[in-house]
C-alpha positions in Angstrom: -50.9 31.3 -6.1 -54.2 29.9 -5.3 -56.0 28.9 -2.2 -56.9 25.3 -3.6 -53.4 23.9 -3.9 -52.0 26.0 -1.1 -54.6 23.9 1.1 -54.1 21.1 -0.3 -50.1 21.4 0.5 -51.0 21.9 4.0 -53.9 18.9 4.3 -51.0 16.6 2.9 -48.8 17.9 5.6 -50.9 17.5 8.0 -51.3 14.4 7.5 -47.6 13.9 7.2 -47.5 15.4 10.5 -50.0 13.1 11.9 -48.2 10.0 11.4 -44.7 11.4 12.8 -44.4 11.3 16.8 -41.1 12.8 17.1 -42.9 15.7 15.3 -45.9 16.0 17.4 -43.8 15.3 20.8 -42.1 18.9 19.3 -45.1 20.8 18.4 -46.7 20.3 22.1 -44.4 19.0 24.6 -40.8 21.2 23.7 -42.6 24.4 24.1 -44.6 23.6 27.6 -41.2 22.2 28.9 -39.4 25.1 27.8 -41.7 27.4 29.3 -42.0 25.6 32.3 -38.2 25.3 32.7 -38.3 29.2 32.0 -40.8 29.4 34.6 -38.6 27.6 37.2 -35.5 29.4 36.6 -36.4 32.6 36.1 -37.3 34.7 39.4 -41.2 35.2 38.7 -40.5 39.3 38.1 -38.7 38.3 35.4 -40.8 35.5 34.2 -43.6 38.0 34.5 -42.1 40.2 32.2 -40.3 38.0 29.3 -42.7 35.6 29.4 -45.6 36.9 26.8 -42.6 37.7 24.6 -40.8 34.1 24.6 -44.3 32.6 24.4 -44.7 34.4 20.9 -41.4 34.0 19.9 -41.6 29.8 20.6 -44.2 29.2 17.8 -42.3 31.1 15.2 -39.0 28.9 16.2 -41.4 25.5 15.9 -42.5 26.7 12.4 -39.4 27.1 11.1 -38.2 23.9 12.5 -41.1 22.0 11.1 -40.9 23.9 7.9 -37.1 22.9 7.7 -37.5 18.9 8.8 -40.1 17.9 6.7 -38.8 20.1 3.5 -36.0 18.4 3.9 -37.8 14.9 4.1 -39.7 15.5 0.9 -36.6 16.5 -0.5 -34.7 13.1 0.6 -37.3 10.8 -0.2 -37.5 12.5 -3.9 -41.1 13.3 -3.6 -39.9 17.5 -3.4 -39.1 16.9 -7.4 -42.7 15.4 -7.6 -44.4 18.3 -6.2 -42.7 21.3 -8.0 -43.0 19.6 -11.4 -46.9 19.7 -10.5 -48.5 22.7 -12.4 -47.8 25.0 -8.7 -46.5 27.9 -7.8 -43.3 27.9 -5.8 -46.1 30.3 -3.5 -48.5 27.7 -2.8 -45.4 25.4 -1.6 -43.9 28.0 0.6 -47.4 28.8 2.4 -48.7 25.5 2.2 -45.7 24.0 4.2 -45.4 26.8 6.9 -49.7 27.3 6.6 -49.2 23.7 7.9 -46.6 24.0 10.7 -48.0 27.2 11.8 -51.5 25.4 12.1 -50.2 22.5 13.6 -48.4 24.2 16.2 -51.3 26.0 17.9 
């Protein structure tokens, strides 16, 4: 694994991620709806308390959702078999993608 092609993974997903609004409407707008729906149902004792932990739990849900979704474009649009016959480690993939999604959701 090196820090070169992981990067390089994550700059071409970012700018993957860029160009997709359904994406970006899901990185910043699901989680402040969600939160503020939480907000509004919740009485604010409760809010209070379970709020911190759904607001760290919400980013590890996006990641994995973004991870998912665009792994699973590359893999329809054949460019997946493209970028694991490049000289990479499965390692740079993996952290490159959720590097990406992790980043991209903060």
């Amino acid at each position: 694994m090196t820090a070169i092609r992981t990067w390089a993974t994550s700059e071409r997903m970012f700018r993957q991620l860029r160009r997709d609004p359904r994406t970006m409407a899901m990185l910043l707008v699901v989680p402040v709806l969600l939160m503020g729906l939480l907000a509004r149902i919740l009485p604010s004792h409760d809010f209070n308390q379970y709020g911190p932990l759904l607001l760290g739990l919400f980013p590890l849900l996006i990641m994995f959702l973004i991870t998912s979704v665009t792994t699973l474009r590359e893999r329809t649009s054949g460019t997946l078999e493209r970028l694991l016959t490049m000289p990479m480690a499965r390692t740079d993939f993996i952290f490159g993608y959720a590097g990406s999604s992790n980043l991209g959701g903060q």
